[in-house]
Each structure stands twice: as structure tokens, then as C-alpha cells.
Backbone as CSV, one residue per row, in Angstrom:
resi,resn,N_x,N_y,N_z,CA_x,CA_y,CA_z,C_x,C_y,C_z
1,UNK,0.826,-1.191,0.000,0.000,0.000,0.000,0.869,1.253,0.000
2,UNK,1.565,1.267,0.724,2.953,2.044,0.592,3.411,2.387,-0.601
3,UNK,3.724,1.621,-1.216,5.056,1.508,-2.579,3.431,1.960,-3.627
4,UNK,2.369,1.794,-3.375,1.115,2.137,-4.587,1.232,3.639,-4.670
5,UNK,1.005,4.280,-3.078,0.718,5.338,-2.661,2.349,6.421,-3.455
6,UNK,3.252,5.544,-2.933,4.677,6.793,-3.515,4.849,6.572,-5.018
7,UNK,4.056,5.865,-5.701,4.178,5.307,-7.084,3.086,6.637,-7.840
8,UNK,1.820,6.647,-7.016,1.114,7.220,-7.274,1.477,8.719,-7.139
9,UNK,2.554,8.999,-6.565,2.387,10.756,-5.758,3.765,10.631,-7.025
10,UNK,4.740,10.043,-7.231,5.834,10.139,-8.020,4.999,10.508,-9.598
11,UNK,4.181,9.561,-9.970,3.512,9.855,-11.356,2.744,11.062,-11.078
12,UNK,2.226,11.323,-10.566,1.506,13.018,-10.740,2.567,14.025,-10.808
13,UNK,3.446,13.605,-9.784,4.841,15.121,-9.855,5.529,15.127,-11.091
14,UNK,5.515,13.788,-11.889,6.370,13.521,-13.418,5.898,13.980,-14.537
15,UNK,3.981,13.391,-14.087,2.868,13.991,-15.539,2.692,15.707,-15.642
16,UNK,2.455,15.865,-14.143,1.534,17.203,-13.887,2.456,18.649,-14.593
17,UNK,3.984,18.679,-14.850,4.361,19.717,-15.530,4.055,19.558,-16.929
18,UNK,3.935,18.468,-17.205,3.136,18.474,-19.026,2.396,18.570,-19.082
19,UNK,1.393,18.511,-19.006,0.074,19.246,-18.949,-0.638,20.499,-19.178
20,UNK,-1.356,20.344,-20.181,-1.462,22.187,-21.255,-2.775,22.416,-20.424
21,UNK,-2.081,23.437,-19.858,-2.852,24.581,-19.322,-3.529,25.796,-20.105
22,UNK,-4.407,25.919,-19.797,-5.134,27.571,-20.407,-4.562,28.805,-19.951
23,UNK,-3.827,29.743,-20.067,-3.698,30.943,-19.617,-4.955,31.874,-19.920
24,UNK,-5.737,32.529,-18.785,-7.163,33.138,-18.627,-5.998,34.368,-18.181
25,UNK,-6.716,35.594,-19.052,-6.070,37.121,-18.941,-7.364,37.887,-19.517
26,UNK,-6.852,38.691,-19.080,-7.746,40.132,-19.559,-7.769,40.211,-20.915
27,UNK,-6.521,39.884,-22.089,-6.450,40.555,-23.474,-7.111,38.863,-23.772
28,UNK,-7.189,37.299,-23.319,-7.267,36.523,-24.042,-8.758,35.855,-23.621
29,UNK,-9.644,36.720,-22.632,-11.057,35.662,-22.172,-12.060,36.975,-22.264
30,UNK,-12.724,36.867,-22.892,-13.740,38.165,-23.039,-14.760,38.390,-22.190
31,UNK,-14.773,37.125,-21.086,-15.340,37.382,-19.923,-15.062,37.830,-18.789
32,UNK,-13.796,38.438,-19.014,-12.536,38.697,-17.936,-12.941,40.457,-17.766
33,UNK,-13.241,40.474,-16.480,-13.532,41.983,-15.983,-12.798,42.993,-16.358
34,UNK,-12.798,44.181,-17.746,-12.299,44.861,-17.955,-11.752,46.373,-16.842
35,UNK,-10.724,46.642,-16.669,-10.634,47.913,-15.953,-11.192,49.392,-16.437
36,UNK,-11.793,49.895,-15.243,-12.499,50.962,-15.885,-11.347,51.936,-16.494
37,UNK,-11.422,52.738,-17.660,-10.841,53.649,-18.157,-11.353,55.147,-17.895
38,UNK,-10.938,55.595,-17.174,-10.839,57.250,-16.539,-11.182,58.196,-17.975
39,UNK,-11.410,59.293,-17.638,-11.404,60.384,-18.658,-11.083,61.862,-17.699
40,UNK,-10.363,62.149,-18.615,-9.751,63.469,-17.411,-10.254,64.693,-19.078
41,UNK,-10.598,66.124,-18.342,-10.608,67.333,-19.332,-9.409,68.061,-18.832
42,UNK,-8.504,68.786,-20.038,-7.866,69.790,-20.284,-8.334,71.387,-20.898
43,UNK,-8.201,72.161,-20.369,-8.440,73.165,-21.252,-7.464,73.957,-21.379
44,UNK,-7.299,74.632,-22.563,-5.941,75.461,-22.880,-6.779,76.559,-23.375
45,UNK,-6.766,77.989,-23.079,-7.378,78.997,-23.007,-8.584,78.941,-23.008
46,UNK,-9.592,78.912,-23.928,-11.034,78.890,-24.729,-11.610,77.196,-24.938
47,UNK,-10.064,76.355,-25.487,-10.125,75.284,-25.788,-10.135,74.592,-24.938
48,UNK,-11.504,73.231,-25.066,-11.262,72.067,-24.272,-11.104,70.505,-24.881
49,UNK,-10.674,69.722,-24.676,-10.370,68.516,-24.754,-10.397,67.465,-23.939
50,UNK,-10.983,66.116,-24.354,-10.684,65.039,-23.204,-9.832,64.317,-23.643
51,UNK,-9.493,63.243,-22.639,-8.521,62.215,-23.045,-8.758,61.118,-21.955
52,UNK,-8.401,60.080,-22.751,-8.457,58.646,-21.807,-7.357,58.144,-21.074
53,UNK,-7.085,58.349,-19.754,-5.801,57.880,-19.192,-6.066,56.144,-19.228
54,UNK,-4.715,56.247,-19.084,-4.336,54.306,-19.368,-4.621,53.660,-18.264
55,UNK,-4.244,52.705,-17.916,-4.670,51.619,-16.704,-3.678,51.235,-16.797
56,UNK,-2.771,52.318,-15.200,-1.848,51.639,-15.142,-1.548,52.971,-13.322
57,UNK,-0.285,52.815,-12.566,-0.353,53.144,-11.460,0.413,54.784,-11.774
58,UNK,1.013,54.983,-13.144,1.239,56.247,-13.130,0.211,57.327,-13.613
59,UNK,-1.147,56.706,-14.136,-2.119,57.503,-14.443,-3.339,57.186,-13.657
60,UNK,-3.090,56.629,-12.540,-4.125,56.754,-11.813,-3.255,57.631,-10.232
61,UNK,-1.963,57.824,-10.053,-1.573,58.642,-9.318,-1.404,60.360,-9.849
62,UNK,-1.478,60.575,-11.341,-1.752,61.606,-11.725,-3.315,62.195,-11.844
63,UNK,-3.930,61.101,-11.735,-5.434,61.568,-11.796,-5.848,61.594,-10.331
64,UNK,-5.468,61.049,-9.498,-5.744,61.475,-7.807,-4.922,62.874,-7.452
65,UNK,-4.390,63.922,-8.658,-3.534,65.259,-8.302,-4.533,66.044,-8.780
66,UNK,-5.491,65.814,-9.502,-6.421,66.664,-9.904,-7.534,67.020,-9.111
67,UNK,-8.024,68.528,-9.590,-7.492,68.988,-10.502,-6.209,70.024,-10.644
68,UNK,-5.083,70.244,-11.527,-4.174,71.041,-11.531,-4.498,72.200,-12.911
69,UNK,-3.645,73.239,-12.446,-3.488,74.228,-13.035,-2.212,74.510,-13.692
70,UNK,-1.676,74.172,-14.483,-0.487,73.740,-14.705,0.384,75.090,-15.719
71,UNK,1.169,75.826,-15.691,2.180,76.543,-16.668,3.014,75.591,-16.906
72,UNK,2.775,75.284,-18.688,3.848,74.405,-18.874,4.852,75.149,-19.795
73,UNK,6.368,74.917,-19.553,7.217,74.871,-20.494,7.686,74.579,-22.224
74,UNK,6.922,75.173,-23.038,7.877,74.567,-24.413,8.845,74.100,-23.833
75,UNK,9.256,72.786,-24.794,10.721,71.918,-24.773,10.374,71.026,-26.065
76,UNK,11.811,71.732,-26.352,12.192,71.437,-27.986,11.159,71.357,-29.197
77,UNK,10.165,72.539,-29.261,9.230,72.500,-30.086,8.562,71.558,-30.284
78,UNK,8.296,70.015,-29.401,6.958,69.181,-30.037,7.097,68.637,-28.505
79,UNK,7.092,69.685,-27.377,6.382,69.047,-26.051,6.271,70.469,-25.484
80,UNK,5.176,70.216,-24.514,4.627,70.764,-23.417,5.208,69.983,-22.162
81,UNK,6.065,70.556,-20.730,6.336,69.682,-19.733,5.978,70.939,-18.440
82,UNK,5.894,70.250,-17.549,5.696,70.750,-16.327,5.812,69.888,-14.774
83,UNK,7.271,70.117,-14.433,8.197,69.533,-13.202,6.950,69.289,-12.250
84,UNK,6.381,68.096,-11.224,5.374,68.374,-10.715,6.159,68.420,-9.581
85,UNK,5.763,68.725,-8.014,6.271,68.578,-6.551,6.416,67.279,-6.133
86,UNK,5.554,66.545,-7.055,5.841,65.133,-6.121,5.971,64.207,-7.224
87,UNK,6.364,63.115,-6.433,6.927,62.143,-7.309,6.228,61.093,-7.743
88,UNK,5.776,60.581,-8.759,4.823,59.114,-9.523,5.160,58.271,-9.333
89,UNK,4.200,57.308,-9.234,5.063,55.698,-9.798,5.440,55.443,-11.131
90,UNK,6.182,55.620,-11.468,6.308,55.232,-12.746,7.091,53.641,-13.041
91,UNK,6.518,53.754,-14.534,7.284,52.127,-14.992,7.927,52.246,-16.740
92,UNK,8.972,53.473,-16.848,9.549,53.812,-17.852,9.663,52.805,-18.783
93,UNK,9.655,53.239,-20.083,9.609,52.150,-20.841,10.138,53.072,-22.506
94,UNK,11.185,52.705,-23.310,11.303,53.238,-24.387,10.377,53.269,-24.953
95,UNK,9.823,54.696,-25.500,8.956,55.104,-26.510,9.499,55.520,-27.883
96,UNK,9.526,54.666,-29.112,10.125,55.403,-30.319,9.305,56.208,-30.930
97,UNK,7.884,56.092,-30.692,7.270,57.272,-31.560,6.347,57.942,-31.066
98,UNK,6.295,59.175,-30.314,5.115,59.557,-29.413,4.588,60.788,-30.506
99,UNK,3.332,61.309,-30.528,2.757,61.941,-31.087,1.719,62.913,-30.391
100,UNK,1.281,63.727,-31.224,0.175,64.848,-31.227,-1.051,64.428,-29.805
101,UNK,-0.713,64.894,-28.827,-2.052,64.310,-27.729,-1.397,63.128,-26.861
102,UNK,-0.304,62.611,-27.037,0.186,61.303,-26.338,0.437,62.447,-24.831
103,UNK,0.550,61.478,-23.612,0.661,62.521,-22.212,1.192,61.491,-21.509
104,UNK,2.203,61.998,-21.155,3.009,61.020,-20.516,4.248,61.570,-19.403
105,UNK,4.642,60.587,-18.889,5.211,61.324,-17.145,6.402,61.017,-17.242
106,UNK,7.530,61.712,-17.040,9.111,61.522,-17.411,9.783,61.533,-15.935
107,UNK,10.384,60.246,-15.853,11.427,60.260,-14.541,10.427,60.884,-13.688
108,UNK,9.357,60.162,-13.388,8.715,60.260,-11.829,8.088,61.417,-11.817
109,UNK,8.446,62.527,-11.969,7.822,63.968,-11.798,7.630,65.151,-12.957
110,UNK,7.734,64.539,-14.429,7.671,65.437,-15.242,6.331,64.858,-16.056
111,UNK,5.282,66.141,-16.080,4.190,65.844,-17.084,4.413,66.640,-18.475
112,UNK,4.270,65.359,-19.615,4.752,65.967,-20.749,3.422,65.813,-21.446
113,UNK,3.084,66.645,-22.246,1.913,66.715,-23.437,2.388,67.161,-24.562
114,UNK,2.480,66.072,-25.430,2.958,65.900,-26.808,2.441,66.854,-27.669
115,UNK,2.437,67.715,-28.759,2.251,68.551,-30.071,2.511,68.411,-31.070
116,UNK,3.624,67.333,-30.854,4.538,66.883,-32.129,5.152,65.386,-31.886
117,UNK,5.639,65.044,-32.847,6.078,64.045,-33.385,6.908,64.161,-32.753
118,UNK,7.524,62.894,-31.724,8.905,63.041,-31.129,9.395,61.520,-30.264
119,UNK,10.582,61.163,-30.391,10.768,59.792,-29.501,11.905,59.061,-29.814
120,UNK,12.336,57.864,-29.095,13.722,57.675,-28.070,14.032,58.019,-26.874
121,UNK,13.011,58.480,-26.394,13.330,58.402,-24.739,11.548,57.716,-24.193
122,UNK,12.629,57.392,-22.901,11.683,56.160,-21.677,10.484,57.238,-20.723
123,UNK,9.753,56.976,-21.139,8.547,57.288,-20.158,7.398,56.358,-19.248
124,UNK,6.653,57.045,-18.778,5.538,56.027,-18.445,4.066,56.865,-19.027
125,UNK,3.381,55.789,-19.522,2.130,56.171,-20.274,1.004,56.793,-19.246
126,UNK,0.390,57.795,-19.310,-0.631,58.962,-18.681,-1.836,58.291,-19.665
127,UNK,-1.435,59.157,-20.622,-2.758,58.887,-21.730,-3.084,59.328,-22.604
128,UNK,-4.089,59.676,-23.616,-4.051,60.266,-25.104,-5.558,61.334,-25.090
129,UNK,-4.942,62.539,-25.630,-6.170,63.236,-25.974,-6.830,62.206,-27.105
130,UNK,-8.351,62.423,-27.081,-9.212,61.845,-27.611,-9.089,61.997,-28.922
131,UNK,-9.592,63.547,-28.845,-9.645,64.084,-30.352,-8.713,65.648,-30.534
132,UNK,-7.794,65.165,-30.943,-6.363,66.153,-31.228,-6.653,67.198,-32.227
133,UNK,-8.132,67.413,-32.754,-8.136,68.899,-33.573,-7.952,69.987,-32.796
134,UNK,-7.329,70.797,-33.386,-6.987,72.241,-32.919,-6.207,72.184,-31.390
135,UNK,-5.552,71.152,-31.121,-4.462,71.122,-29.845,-3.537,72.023,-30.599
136,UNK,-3.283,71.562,-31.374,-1.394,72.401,-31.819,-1.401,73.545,-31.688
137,UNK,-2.856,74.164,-32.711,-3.055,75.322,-32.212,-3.327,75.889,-31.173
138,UNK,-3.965,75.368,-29.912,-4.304,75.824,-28.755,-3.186,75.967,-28.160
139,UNK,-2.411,75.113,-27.967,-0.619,75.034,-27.213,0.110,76.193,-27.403
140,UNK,0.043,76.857,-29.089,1.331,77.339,-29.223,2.551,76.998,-29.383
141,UNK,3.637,77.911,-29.498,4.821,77.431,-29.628,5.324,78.059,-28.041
142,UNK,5.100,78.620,-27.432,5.873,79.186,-26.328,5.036,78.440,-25.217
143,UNK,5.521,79.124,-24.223,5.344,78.251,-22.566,2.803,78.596,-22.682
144,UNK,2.429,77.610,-22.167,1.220,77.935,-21.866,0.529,77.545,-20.853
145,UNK,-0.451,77.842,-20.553,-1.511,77.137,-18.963,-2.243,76.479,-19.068
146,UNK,-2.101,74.770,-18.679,-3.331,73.884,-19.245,-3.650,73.468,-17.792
147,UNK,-5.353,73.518,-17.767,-5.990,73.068,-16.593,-6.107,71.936,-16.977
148,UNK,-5.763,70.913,-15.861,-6.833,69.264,-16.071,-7.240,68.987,-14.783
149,UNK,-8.386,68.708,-15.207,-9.579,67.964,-14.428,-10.450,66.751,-14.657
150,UNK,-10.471,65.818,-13.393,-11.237,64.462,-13.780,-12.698,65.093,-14.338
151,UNK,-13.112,63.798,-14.984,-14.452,63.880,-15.590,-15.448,62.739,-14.658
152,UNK,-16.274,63.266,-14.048,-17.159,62.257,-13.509,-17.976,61.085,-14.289
């Protein structure tokens, strides 16, 4: 009864790593509880805009700062940035091609809002204006004041 029993526990520990498993995730079971996606508003003078922050811990610690009033910096003609006081979680990651409305958080404490075409450096993803008509123009080329605020 012995020698059945360690015969028996030996064949499960030998079979049981071969054995095809299902991996159940969010991108592969469509019954899998999606995370809610936030919407935060910007306005830049007259102009307003929304955008969808990502699902992830650096855009849900930027959306618990709102709402801010922000003077941001031109830097290098295709960003908007603005140094915040405190520091994000971030989870940097090379970006080669960020664009028009992309918003994203640099080294922990910098909020950048894209205007232009630009990339090769590591950020962590914030989120994307929705609908990018008339941003470029609203921004400018020099330093400007963008409010953001959650959307209920």
C-alpha cells in the first residue's frame, strides 16, 4: 500500500508539468472583468479637450492630483512639460514614436503633453487626448496654462 501510494504521488509530480494549461487574462477571455478607463478634461485657453488615461499606477496617481493648473514649459518644439512637486510611480519604458495628444510622465515627476512628433526616450504612459483637432493650435509654440480635471 505504501510503494502504490509513492508510485502514485511520483507519477503526478512527473505527468503534472506536461500538462497544457489555459492561460485566462484580460487581453485573451472576453469574460474577464475589464478595468475601468478614466477620462480626465484639459483646457488650454477657450479650448477644451478630453482624453483617456491608461490603466496603469502612473495615471491613476496623476489623476488622484487633480485637478491642476499647470504653466507648462515649451521643450524642444513638439512638447509641453511641467516639473510636478511630487513624485509618480512610474514604470519607464522606451517610446520610439510619441505623437500629437500622447501625455506622458518623465522620470517620476515630469508631465509631458505631446504637439509633435517626437521619440527615443523612456517614459511612463498617462494617456491620449481623444480628439487632437486644434491642440497644436491651442498650445502654441511658447510656454502655456493647461488646466486638467477628472471627468465624472
Amino acid at each position: 500500500m505504501k510503494r502504490t501510494f509513492i508510485l502514485t504521488l511520483l507519477t503526478i509530480l512527473v505527468i503534472t508539468p506536461f500538462c497544457a494549461c489555459k492561460k485566462v487574462s484580460r487581453d485573451t477571455d472576453p469574460n474577464y472583468p475589464k478595468p475601468e478607463r478614466y477620462k480626465m478634461k484639459l483646457t488650454v485657453g477657450n479650448k477644451t479637450f478630453t482624453a483617456t488615461l491608461d490603466v496603469n499606477a502612473s495615471a491613476d496617481a496623476f489623476r488622484a492630483q487633480l485637478p491642476l493648473t499647470l504653466d507648462m514649459t515649451d521643450y524642444g518644439g513638439f512638447e509641453k512639460i511641467y516639473k510636478l512637486d511630487v513624485k509618480l510611480p512610474y514604470n519607464d519604458k522606451l517610446e520610439e514614436s510619441l505623437g500629437l495628444g500622447d501625455i506622458m510622465l518623465y522620470q517620476s515627476n515630469t508631465i509631458v503633453l505631446f504637439y509633435d512628433n517626437h521619440g527615443g526616450f523612456s517614459y511612463s504612459r498617462i494617456g491620449k487626448i481623444d480628439n487632437t483637432l486644434g491642440l497644436r493650435e491651442a498650445l502654441g509654440t511658447g510656454n502655456v496654462t493647461v488646466k486638467w480635471e477628472n471627468i465624472k
